[in-house]
NUVEX-600807 format. One record per residue (C-alpha): x, y, z. Coordinates in steps of 0.25 Angstrom, whole numbers, plus 2048, in hexadecimal, padded with zeros to 3 digits. Each point is the difference from the previous one (the first is absolute). Last residue first. Layout:
{px:X; py:Y; pz:Z}
...
This chain:
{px:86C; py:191; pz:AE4}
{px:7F6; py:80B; pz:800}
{px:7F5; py:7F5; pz:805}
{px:808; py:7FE; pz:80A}
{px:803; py:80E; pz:805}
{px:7F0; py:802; pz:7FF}
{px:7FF; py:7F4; pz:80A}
{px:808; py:805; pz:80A}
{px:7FC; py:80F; pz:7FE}
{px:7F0; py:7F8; pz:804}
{px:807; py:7F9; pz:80C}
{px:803; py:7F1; pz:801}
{px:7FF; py:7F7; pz:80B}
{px:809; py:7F5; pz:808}
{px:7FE; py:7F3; pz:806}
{px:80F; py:7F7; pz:800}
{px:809; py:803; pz:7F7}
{px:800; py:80B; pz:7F5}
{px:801; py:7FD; pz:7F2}
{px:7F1; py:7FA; pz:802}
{px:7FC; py:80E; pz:804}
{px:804; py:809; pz:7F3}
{px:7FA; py:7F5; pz:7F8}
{px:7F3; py:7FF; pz:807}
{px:7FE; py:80F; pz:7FE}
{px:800; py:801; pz:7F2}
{px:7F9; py:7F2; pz:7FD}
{px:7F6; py:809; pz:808}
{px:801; py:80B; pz:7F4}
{px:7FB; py:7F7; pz:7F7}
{px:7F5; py:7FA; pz:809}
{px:7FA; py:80E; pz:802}
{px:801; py:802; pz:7F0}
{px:7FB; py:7F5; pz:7FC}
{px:7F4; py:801; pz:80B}
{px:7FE; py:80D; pz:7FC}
{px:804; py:80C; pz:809}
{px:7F8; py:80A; pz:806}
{px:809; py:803; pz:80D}
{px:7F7; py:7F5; pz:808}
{px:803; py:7F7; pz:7F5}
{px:80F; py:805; pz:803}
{px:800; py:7FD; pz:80D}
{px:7F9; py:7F2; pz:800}
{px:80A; py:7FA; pz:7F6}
{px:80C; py:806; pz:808}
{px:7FA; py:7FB; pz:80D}
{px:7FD; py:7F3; pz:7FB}
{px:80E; py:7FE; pz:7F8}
{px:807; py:805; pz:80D}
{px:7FB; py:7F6; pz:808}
{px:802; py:7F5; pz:7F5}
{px:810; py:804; pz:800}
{px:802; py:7FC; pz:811}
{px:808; py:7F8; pz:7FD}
{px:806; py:7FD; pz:7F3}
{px:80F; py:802; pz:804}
{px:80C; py:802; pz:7F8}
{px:7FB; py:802; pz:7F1}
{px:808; py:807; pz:7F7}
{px:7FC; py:807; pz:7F2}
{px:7F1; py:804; pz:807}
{px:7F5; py:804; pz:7F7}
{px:7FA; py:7F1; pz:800}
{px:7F9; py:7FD; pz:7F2}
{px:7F0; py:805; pz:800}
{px:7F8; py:7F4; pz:7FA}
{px:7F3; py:805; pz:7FA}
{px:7F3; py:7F9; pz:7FE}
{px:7F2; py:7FE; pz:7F9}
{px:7F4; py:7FC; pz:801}
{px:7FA; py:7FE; pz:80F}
{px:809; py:808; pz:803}
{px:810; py:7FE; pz:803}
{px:80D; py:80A; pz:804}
{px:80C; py:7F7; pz:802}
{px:80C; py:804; pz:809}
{px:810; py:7FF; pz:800}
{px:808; py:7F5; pz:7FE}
{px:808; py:804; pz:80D}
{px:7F3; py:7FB; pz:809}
{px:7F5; py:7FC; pz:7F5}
{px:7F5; py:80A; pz:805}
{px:7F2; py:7FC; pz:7FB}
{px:7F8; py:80C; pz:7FF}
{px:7F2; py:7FC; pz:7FD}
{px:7F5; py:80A; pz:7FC}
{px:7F0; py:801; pz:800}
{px:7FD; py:7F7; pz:80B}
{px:7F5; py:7F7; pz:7FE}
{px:804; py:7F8; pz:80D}
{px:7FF; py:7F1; pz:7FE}
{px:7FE; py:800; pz:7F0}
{px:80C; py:809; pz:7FE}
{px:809; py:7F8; pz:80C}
{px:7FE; py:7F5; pz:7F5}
{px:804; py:806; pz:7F4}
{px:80E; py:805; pz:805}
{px:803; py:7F2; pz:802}
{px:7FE; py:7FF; pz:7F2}
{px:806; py:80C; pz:7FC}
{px:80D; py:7FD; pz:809}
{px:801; py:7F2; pz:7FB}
{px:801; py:807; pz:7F2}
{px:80A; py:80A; pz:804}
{px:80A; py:7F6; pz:805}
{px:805; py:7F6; pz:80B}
{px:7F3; py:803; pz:80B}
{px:801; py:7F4; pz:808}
{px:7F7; py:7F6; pz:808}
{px:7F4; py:807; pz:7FA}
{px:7F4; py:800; pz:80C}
{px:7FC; py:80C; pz:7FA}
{px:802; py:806; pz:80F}
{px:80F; py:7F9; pz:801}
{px:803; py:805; pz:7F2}
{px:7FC; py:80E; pz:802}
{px:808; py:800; pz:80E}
{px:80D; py:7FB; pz:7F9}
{px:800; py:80A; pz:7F5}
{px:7FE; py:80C; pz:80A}
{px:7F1; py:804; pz:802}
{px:7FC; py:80F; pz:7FC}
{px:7F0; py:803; pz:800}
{px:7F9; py:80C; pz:7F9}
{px:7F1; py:805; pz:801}
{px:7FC; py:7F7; pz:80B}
{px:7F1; py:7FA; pz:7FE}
{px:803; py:7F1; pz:805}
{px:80C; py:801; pz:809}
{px:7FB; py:7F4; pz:809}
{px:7FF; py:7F7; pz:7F4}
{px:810; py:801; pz:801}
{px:7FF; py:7F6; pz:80B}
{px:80F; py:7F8; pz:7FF}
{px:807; py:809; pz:809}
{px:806; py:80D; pz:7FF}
{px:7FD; py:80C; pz:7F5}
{px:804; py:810; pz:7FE}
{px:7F3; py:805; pz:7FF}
{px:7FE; py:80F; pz:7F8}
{px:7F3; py:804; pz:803}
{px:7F9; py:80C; pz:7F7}
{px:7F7; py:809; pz:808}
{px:7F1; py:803; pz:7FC}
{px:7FA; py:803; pz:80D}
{px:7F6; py:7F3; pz:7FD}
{px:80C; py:7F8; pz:7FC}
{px:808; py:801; pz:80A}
{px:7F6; py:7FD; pz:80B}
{px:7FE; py:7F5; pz:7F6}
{px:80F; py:7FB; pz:802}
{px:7FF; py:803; pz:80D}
{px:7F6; py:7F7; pz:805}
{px:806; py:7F6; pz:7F7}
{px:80C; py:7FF; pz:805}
{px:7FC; py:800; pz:80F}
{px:7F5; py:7F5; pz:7FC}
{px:80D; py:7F7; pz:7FB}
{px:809; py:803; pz:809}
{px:80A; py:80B; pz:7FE}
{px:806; py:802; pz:80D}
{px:805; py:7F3; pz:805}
{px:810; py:800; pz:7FC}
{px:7FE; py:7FA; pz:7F2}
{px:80A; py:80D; pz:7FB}
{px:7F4; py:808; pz:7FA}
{px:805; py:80F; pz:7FC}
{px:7F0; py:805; pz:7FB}
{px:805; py:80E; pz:7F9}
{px:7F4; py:80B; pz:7FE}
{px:800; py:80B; pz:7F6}
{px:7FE; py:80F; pz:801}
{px:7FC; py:7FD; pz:810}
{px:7F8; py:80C; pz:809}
{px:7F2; py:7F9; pz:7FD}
{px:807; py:7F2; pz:805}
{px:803; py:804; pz:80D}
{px:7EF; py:7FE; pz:807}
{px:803; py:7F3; pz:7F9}
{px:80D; py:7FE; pz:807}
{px:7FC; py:803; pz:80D}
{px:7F2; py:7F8; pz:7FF}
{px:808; py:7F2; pz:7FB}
{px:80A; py:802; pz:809}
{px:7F7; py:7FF; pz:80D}
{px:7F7; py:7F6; pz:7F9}
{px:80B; py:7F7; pz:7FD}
{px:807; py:801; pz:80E}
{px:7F1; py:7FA; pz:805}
{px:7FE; py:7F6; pz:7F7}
{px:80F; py:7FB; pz:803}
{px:80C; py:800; pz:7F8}
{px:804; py:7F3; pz:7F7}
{px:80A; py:7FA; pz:808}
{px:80F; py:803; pz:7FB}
{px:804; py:803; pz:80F}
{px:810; py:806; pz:7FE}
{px:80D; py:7FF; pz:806}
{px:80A; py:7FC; pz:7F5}
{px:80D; py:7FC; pz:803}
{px:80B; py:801; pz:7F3}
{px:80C; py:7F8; pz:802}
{px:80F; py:801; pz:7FC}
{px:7FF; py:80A; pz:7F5}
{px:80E; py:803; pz:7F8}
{px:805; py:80E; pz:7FF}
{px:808; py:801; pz:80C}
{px:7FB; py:7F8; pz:809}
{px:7F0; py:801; pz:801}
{px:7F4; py:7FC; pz:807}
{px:7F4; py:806; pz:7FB}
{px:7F2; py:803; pz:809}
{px:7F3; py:7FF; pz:7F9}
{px:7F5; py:807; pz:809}
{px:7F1; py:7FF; pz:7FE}
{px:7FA; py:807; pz:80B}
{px:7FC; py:7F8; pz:80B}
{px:7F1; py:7FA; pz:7FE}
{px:7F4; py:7FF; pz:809}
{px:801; py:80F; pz:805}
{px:7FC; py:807; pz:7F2}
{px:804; py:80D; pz:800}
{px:7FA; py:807; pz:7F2}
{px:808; py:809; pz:7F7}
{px:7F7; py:808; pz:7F9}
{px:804; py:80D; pz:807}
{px:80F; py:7FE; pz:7FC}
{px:801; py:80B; pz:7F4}
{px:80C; py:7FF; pz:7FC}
{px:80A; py:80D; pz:804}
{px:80D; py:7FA; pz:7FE}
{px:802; py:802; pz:811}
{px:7F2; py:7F9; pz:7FF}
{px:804; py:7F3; pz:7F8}
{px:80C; py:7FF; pz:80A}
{px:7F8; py:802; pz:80D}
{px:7F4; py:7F7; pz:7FC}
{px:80B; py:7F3; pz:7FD}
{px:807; py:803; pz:80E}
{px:7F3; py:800; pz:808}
{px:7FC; py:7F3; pz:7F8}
{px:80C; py:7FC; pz:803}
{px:7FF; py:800; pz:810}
{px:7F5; py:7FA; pz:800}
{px:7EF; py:801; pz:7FF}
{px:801; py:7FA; pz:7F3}
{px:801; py:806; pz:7F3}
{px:7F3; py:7FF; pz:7F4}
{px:7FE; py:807; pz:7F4}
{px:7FE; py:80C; pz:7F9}
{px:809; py:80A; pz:7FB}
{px:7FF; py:810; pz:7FA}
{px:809; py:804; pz:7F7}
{px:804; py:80E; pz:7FA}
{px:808; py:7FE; pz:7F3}
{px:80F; py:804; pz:7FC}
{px:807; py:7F5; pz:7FA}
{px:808; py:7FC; pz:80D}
{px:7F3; py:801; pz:807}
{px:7F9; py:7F6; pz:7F6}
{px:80C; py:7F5; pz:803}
{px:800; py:804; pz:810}
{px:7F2; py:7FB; pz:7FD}
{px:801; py:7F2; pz:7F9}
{px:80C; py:7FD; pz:80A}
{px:7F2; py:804; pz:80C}
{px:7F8; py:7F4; pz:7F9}
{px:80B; py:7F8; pz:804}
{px:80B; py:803; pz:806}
{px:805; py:80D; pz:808}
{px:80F; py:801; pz:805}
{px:807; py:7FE; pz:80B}
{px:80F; py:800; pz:803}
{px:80A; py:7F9; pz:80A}
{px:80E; py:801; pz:801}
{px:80D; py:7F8; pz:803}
{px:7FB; py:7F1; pz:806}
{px:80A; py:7F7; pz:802}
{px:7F9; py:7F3; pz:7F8}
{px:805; py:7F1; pz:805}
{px:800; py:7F7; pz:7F5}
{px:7F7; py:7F2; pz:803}
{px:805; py:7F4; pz:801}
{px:7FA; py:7FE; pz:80F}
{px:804; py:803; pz:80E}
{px:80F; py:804; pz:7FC}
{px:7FA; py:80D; pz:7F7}
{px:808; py:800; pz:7F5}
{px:80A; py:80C; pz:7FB}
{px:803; py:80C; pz:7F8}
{px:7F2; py:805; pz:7FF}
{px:7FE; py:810; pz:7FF}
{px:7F6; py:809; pz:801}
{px:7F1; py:806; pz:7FB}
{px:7F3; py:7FD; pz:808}
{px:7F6; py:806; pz:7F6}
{px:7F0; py:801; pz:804}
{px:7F6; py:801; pz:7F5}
{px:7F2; py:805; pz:805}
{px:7F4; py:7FC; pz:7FB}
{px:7F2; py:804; pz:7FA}
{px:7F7; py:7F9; pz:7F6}
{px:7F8; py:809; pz:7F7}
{px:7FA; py:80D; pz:7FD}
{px:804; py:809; pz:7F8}
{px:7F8; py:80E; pz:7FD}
{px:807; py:808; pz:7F8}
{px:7FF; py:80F; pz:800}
{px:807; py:808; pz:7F2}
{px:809; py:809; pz:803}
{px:803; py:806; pz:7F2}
{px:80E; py:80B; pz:802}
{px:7FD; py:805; pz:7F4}
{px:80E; py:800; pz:7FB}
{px:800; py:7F0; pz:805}
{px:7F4; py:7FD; pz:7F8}
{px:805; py:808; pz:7F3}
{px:80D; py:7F8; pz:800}
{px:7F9; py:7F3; pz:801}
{px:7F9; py:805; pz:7F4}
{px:80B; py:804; pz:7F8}
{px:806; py:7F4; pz:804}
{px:7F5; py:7F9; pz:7F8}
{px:801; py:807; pz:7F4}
């Protein structure tokens, strides 16, 4: 039985090491209140109450794995700023691993700042160089995480289009995978799926698959097959996991597939779901799980954080609790 399982993995206290490696950034809160517009233009004037931080990006996909228990180390790229001080200092105060995050002094680290009053978002500003990143940075990353690979039970490419994962970056670590014998879980951007060629397991939402097949919507299961097809032919991948936001998730092989209906009895906020589905699926792999199974318990955890609102994570009593109910 699967909780069973889950149960066992926790009682054993399973630690399993992952190595994610991805796009980093930091999202910044400016919480307060608007009661009125600003005279100069018809735009509300926000008094500022609190301020809060927290890790985006490749660094959500972490806090996710922490939450469940695994050791982390993180790879990608910050700027020599303020942030990417700030973003080095959280991961390290939850012990992850932060030597294979490189300084690149071209680009600010990415930061998304939110303005909000009350519950309703006003604007979002986004700092961020999305350049594809230099030769140079390439090679630096490159040797730190291939000299990490060896300590990693599974590996997690986290690409949010932000410059890291070019298409020789990709690829270098793919077979730098492949020769250490390490599964890679990509959770995809962008239209170049070609770039993942030789991953063991790749998780698009339903709107990425369409745009990379070139579909101009997935509507139902056959659509989904069919798009399916092609990311198949580009990448040789073994699994697709499709998630289908509140509707849940679809399993596919070349063969066969398996829709996993959504856990979750209320739905408040999808953010931040897909994070927690990569972790979860890339923990219990490293935990000996099947696919099914990893996927299974994954549903688990996306439906304890989409009752939640705004980016959460789920821990292993969390899910087990769920399961129960």
């Amino acid at each position: 039985m699967l909780k069973d399982k889950v149960l066992s993995v926790r009682d054993r206290d399973i630690k399993p090491t992952i190595l994610v490696i991805g796009d980093l950034m930091v999202d910044h809160y400016i919480w307060g209140q608007a009661t009125r517009l600003s005279p100069e233009a018809p735009v509300p004037v926000v008094n500022v109450k609190n301020e809060s931080t927290t890790l985006g990006g490749a660094g959500n996909v972490t806090q996710n794995l922490v939450s469940l228990g695994a050791d982390v180390i993180l790879a990608g790229i910050v700027g020599d700023d303020m942030q990417g001080t700030q973003l080095k200092e959280i991961l390290q105060a939850e012990h992850v691993a932060t030597d294979c995050i490189v300084t690149d002094n071209s680009r600010p680290t990415t930061v998304k700042t939110r303005v909000l009053a009350g519950s309703h978002q006003l604007v979002r500003i986004d700092r961020e160089v999305t350049d594809e990143i230099s030769l140079e940075v390439e090679d630096e990353l490159a040797g730190k995480i291939i000299k990490s690979m060896d300590a990693a039970d599974i590996v997690i490419f986290s690409d949010y289009n932000k410059g890291v994962f070019s298409q020789g970056l990709t690829q270098r670590l793919l077979q730098a995978a492949g020769k250490a014998q390490k599964k890679v879980i990509v959770d995809p951007k962008g239209l170049n799926y070609a770039k993942y060629k030789g991953a063991y397991l790749i998780k698009p939402n339903r709107k990425e698959l369409a745009e990379a097949a070139k579909l101009e919507k997935i509507g139902n299961i056959g659509d989904l097959q069919e798009a399916a097809k092609t990311i198949f032919a580009q990448t040789q991948t073994d699994y697709l996991v499709v998630t289908l936001s509140e509707e849940g998730m679809v399993i596919l092989t070349e063969l066969a597939y398996k829709a996993l209906p959504v856990k979750a009895t209320e739905v408040f906020d999808v953010t931040g779901a897909g994070d927690t589905v990569l972790a979860a699926i890339a923990y219990f792999l490293a935990a000996g799980f099947s696919v099914e199974e990893a996927c299974e318990v994954s549903n688990h955890a996306a439906a304890i954080v989409i009752r939640q609102v705004g980016s959460a994570s789920a821990t292993i009593d969390e899910i087990l609790a769920d399961m129960a109910g």
